[in-house]
C-alpha atoms as an extended CHARMM CRD file, in Angstrom:
* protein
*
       202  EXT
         1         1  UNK       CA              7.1050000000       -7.0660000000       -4.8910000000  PROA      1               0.0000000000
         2         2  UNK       CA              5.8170000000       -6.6130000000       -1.1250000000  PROA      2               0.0000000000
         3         3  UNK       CA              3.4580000000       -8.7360000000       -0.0670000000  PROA      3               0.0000000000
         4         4  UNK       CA              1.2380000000       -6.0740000000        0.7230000000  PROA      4               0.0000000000
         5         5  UNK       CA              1.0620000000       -4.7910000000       -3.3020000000  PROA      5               0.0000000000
         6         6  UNK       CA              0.2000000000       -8.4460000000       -4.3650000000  PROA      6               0.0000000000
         7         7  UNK       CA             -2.6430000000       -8.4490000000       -2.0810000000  PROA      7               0.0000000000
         8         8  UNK       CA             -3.7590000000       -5.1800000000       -3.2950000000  PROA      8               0.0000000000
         9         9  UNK       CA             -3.6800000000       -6.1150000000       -6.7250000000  PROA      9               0.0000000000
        10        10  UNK       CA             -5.6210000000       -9.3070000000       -5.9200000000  PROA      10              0.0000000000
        11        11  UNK       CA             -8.2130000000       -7.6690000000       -3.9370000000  PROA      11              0.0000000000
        12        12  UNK       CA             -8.8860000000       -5.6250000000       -6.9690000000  PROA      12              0.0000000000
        13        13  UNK       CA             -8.7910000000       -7.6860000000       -9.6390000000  PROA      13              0.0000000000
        14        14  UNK       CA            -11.0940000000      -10.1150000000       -7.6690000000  PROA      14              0.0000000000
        15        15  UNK       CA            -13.3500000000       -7.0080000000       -7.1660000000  PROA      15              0.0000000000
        16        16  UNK       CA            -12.9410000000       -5.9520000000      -10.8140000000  PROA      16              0.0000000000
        17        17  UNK       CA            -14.3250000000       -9.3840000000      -12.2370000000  PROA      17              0.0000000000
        18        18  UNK       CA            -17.5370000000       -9.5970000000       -9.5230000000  PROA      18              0.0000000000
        19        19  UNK       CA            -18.3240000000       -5.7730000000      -10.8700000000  PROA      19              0.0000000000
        20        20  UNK       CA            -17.4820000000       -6.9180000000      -14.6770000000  PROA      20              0.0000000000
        21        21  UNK       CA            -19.5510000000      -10.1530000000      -14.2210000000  PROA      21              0.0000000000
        22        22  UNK       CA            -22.0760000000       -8.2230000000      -12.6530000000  PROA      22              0.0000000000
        23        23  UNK       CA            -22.5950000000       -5.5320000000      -14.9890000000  PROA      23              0.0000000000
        24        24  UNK       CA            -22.5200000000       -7.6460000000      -17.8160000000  PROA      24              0.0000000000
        25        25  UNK       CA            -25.3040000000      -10.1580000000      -16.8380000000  PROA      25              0.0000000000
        26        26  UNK       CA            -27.5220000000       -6.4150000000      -15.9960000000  PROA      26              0.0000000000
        27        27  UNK       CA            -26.3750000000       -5.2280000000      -19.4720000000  PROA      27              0.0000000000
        28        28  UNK       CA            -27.3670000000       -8.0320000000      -20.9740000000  PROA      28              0.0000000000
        29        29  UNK       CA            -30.9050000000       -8.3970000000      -19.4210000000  PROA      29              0.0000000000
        30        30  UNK       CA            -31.2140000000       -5.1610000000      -19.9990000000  PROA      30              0.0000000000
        31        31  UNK       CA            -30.7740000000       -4.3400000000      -23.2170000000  PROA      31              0.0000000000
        32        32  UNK       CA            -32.4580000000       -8.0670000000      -24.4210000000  PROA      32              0.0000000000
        33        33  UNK       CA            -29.0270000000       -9.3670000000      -26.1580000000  PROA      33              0.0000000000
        34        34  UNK       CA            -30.0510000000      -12.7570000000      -25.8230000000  PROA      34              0.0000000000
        35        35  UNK       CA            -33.2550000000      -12.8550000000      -27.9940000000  PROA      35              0.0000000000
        36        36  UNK       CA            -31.9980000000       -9.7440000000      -30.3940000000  PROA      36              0.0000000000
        37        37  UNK       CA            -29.3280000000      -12.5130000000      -31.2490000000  PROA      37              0.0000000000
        38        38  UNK       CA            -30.7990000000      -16.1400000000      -30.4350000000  PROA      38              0.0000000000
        39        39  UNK       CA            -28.7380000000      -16.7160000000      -27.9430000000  PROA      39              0.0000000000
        40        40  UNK       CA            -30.1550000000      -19.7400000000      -25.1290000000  PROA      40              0.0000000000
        41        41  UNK       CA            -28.1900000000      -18.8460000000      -21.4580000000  PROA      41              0.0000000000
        42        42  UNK       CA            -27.5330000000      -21.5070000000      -19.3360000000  PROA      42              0.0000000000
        43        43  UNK       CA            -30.3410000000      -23.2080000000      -17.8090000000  PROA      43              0.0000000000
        44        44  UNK       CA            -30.9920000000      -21.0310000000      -15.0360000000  PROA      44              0.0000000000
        45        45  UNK       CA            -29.6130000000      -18.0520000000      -15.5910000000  PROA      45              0.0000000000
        46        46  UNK       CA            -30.9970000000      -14.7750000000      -13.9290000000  PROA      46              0.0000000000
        47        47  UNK       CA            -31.9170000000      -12.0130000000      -15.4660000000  PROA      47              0.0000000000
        48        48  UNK       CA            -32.1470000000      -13.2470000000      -19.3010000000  PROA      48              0.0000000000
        49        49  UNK       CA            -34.9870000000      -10.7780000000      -19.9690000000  PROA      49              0.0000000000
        50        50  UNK       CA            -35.7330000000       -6.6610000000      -19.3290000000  PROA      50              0.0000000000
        51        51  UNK       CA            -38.8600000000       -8.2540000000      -17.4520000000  PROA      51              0.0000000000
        52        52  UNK       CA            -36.6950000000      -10.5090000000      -15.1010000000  PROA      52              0.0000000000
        53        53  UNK       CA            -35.4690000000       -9.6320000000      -11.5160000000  PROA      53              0.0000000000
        54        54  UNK       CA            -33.0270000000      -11.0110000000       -9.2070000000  PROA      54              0.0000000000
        55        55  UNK       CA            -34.8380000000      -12.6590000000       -6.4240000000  PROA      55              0.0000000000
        56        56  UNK       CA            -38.4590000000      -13.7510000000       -8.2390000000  PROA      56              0.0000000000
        57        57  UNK       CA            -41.6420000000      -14.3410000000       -5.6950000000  PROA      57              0.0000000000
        58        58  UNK       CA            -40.3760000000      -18.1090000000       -5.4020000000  PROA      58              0.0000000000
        59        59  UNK       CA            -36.8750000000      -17.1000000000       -4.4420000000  PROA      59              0.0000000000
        60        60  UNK       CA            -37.9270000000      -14.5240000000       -1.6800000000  PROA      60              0.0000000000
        61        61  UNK       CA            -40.6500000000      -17.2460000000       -0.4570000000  PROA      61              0.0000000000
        62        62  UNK       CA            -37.6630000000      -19.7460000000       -0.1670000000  PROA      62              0.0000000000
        63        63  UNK       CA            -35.2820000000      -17.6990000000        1.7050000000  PROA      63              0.0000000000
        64        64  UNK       CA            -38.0410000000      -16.3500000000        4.0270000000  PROA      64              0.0000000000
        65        65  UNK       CA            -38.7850000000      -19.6890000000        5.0040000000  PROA      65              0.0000000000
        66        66  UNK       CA            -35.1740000000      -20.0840000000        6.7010000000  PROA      66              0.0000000000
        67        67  UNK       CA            -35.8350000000      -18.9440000000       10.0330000000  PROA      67              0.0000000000
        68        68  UNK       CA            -35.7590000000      -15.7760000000       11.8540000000  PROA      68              0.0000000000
        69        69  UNK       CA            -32.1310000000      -15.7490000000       12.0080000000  PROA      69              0.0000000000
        70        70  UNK       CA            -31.5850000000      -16.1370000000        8.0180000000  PROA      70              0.0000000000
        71        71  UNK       CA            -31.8850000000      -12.3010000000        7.5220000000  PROA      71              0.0000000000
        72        72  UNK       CA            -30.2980000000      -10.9270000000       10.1120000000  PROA      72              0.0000000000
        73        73  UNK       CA            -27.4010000000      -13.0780000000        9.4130000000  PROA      73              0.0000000000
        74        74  UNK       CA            -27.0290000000      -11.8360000000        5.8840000000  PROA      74              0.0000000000
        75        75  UNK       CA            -27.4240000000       -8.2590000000        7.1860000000  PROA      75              0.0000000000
        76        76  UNK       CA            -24.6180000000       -9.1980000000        9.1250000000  PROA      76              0.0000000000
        77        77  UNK       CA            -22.3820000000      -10.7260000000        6.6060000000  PROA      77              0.0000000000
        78        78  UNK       CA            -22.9270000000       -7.9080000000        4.3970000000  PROA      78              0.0000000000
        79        79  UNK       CA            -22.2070000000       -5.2840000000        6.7790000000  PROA      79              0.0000000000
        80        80  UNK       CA            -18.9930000000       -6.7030000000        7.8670000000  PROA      80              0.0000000000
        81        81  UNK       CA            -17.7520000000       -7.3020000000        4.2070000000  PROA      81              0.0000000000
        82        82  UNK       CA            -18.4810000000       -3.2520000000        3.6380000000  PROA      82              0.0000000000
        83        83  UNK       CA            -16.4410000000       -2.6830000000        6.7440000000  PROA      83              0.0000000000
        84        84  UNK       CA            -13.9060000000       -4.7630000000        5.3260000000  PROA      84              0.0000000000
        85        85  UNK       CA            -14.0330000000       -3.0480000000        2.3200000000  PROA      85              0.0000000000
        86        86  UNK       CA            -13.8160000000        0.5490000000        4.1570000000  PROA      86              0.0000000000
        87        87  UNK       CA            -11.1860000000       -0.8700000000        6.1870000000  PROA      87              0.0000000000
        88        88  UNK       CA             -9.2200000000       -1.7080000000        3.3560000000  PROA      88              0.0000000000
        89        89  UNK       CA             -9.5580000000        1.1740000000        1.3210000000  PROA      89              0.0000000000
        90        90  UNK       CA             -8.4290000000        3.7560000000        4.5510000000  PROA      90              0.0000000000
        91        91  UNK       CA             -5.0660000000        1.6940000000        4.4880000000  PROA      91              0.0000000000
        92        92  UNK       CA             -4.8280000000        2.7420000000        1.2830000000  PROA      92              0.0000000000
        93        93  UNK       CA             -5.0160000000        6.2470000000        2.1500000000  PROA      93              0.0000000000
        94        94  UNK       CA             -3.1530000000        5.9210000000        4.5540000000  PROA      94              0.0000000000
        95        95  UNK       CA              0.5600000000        7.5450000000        3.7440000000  PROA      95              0.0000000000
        96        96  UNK       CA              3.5720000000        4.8290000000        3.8110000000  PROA      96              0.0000000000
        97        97  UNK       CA              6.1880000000        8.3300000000        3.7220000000  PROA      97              0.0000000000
        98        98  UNK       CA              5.8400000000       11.5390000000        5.1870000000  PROA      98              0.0000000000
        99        99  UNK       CA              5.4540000000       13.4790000000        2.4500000000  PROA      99              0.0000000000
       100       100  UNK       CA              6.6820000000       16.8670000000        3.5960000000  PROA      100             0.0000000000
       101       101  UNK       CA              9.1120000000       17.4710000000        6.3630000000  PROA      101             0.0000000000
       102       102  UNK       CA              9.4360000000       21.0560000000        9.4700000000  PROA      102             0.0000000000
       103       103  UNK       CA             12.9560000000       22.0870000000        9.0590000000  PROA      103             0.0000000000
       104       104  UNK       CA             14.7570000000       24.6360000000       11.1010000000  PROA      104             0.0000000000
       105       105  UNK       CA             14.5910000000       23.1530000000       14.3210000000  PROA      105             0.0000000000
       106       106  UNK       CA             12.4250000000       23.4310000000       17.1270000000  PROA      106             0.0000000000
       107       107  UNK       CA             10.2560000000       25.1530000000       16.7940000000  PROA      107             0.0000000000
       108       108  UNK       CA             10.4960000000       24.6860000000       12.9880000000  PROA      108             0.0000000000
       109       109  UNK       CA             10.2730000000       27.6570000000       10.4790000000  PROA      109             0.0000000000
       110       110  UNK       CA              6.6890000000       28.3110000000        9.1770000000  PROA      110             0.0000000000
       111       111  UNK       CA              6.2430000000       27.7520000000        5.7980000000  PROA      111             0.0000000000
       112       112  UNK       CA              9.8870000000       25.8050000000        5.5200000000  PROA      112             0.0000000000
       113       113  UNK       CA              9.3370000000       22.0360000000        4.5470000000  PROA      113             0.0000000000
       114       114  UNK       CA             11.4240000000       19.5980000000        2.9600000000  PROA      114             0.0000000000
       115       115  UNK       CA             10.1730000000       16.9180000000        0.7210000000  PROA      115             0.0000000000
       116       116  UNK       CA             11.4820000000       13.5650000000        1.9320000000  PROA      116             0.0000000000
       117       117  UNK       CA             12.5160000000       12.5340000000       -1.6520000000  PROA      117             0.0000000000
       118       118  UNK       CA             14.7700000000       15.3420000000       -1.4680000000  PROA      118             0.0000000000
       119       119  UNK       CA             16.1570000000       14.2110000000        1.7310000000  PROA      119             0.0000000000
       120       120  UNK       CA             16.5560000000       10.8600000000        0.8520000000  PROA      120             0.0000000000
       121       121  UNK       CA             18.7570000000       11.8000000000       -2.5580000000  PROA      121             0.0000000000
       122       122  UNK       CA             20.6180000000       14.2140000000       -0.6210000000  PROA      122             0.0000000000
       123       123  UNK       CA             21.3770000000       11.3590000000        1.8300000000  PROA      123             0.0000000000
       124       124  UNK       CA             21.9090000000        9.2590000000       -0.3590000000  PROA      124             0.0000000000
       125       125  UNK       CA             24.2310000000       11.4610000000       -2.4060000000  PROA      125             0.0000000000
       126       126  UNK       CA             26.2730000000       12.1300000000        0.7250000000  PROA      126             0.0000000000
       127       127  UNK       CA             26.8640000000        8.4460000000        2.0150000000  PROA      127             0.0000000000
       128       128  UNK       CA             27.0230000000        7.5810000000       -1.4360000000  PROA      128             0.0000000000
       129       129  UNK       CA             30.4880000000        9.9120000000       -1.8690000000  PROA      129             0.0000000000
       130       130  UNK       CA             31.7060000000        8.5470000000        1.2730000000  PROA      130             0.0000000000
       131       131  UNK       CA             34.6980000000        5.8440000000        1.4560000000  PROA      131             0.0000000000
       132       132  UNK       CA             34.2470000000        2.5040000000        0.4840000000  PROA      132             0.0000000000
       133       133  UNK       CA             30.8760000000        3.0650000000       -0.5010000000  PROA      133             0.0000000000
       134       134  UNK       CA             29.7940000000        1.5670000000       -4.0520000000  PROA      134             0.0000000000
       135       135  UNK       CA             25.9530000000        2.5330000000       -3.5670000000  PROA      135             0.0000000000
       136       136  UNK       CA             23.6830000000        4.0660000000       -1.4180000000  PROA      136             0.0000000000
       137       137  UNK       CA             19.9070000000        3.8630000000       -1.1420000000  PROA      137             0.0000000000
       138       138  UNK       CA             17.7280000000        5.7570000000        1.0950000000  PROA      138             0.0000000000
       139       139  UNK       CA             14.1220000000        5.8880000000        2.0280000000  PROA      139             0.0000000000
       140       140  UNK       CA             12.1850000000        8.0430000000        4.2840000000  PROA      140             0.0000000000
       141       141  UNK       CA              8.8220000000        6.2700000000        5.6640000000  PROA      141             0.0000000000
       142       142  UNK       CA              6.7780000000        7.4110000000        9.1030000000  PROA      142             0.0000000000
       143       143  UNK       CA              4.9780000000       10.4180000000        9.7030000000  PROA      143             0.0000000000
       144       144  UNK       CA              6.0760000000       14.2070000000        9.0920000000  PROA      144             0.0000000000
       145       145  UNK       CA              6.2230000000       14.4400000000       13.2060000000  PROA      145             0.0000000000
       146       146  UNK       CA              7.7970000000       11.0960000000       13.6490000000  PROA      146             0.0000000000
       147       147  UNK       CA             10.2940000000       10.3290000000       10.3800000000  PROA      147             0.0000000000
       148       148  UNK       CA             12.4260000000        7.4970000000       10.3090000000  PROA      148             0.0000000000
       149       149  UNK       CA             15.0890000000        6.6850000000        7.7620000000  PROA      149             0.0000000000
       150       150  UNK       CA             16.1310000000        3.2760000000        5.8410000000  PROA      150             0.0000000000
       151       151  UNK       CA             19.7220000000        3.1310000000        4.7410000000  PROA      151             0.0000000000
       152       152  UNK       CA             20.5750000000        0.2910000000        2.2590000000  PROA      152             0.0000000000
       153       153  UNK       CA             24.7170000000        0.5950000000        1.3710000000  PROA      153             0.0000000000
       154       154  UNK       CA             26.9390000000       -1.5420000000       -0.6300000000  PROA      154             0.0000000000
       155       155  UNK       CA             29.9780000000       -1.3580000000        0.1100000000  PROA      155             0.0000000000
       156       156  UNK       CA             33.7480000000       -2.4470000000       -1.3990000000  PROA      156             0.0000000000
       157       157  UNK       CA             34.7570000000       -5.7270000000       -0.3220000000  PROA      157             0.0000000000
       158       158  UNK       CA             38.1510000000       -4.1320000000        1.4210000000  PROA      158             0.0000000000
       159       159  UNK       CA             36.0130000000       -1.7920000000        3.4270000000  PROA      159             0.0000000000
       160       160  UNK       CA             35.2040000000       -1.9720000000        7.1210000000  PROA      160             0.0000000000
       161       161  UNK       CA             31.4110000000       -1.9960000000        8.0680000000  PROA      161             0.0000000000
       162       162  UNK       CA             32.0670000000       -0.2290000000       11.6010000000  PROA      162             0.0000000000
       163       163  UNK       CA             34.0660000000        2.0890000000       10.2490000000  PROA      163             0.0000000000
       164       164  UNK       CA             31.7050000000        2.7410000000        7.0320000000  PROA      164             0.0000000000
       165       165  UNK       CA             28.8960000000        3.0690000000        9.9890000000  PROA      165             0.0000000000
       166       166  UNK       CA             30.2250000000        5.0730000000       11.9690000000  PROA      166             0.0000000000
       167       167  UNK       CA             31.4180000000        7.8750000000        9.1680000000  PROA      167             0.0000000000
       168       168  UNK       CA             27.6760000000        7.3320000000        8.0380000000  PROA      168             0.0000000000
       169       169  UNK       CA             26.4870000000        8.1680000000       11.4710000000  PROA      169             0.0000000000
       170       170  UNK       CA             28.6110000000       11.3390000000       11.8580000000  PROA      170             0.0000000000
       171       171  UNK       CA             28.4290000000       12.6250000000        8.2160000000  PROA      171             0.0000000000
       172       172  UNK       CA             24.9810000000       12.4970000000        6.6090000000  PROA      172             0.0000000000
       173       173  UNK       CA             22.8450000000       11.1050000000        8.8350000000  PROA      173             0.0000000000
       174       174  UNK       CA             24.1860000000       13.4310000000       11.8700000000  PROA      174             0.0000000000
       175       175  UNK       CA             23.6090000000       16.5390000000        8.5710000000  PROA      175             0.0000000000
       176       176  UNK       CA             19.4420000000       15.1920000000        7.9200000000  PROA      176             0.0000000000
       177       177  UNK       CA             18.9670000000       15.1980000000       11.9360000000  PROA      177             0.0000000000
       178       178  UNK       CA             20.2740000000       18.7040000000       11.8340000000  PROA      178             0.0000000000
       179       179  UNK       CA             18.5900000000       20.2350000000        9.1750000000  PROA      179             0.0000000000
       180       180  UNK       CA             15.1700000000       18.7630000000       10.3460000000  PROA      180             0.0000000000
       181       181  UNK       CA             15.4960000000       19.6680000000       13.9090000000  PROA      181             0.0000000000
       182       182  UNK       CA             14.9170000000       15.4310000000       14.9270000000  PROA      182             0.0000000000
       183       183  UNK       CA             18.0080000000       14.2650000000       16.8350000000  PROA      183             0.0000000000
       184       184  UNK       CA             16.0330000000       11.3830000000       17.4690000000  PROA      184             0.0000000000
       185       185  UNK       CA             15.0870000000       10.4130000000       13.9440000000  PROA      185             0.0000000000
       186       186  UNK       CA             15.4310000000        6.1170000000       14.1890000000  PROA      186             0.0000000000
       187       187  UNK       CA             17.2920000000        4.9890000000       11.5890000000  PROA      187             0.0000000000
       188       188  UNK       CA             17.8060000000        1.3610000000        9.8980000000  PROA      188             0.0000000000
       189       189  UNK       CA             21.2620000000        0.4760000000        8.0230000000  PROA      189             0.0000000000
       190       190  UNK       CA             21.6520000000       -2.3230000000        6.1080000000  PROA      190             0.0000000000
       191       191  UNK       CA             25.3680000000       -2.5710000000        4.7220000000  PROA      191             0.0000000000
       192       192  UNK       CA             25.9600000000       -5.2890000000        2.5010000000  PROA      192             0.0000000000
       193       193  UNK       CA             29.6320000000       -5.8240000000        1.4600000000  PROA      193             0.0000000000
       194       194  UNK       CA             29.4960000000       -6.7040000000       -2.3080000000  PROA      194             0.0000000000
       195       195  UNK       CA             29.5800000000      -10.3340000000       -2.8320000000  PROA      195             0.0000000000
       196       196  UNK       CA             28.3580000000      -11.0700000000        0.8620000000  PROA      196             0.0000000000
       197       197  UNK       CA             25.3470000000      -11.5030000000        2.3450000000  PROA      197             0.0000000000
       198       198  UNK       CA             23.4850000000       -8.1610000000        4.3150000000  PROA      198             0.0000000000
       199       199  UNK       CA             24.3110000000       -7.3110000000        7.7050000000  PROA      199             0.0000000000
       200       200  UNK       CA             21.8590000000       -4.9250000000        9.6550000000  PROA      200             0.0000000000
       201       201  UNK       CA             22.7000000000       -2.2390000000       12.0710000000  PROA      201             0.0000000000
       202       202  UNK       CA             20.5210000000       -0.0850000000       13.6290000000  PROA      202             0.0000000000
């Protein structure tokens, strides 16, 4: 797992407990679970009562007591935590693949795309018939304008990497650039020879 998943999945279950937490004290309050089933909270608990709020006269006395800068500074804090927050959930929006590729050239036929799962199996498919070549992975990641392709082989431990590269280069990859209309498409290749630790050629 990429680091970027883990954090993900930590952001959320953090955020998942604060709303749980939250909603359960409210819920609780709310619906007066504690004395419906003589239960004693924790010695000072909020909101233990329908009749109790969050911040009580005392409480807002307290904080307003601070200084002029106490509330502007949690304005502040809370502001950038929801920019955080929409910050954080854009990214997540935010397309890791193209999705849908022009083909035909330039300029590319109208209503022609190409889903770049199917050009990743069919590139994968191709290098993966190729010589020497035990498996082939490929990915597709960047933008439908701006594509770029990740090439992950294994290959036989008699084979020869150039030579596996440069097949790779004129067969399949040369067939995706042409069907797309992107002669420049980057591409990554990482050939690993089974049994041996990756080498990377781009």
């Amino acid at each position: 797992m990429t680091p970027r998943p883990v954090l993900n999945r930590s952001l959320l279950a953090l955020a998942g407990l604060v709303l749980l937490g939250g909603g359960l004290l409210v819920l609780f309050a709310g619906l007066d679970i504690y004395r419906r089933h003589d239960l004693v909270p924790p010695t000072g608990w909020p909101l233990t009562t329908p009749d109790d709020v969050l911040l009580g006269s005392a409480d807002r006395a307290r904080w307003s007591s601070q200084g002029w800068w106490w509330w502007p500074a949690v304005i502040a804090g809370l502001v950038l935590v929801a920019l955080l927050a929409l910050w954080w959930l854009l990214a997540q929006l935010r397309r890791r693949h193209p999705g849908a590729l022009p083909v035909g050239g330039t300029p590319p036929q109208e209503g022609v795309e190409l889903r770049d799962s199917a050009l990743s199996d069919a590139i994968a498919t191709e290098a993966g018939a190729l010589p020497a070549v035990e498996h082939a992975a490929v990915r597709i990641t960047g933008r439908p304008a701006h594509p770029r392709t990740r090439v992950a082989l294994i290959l036989t431990p008699q084979a020869s990497p150039g030579t596996v590269f440069d097949v790779l280069c004129e067969g399949p990859l040369r067939t995706a650039r042409r069907s797309t209309g992107t002669p420049g498409m980057p591409t990554e290749v990482r050939l690993q020879v089974a049994g041996h630790k990756p080498h990377r050629a781009e």
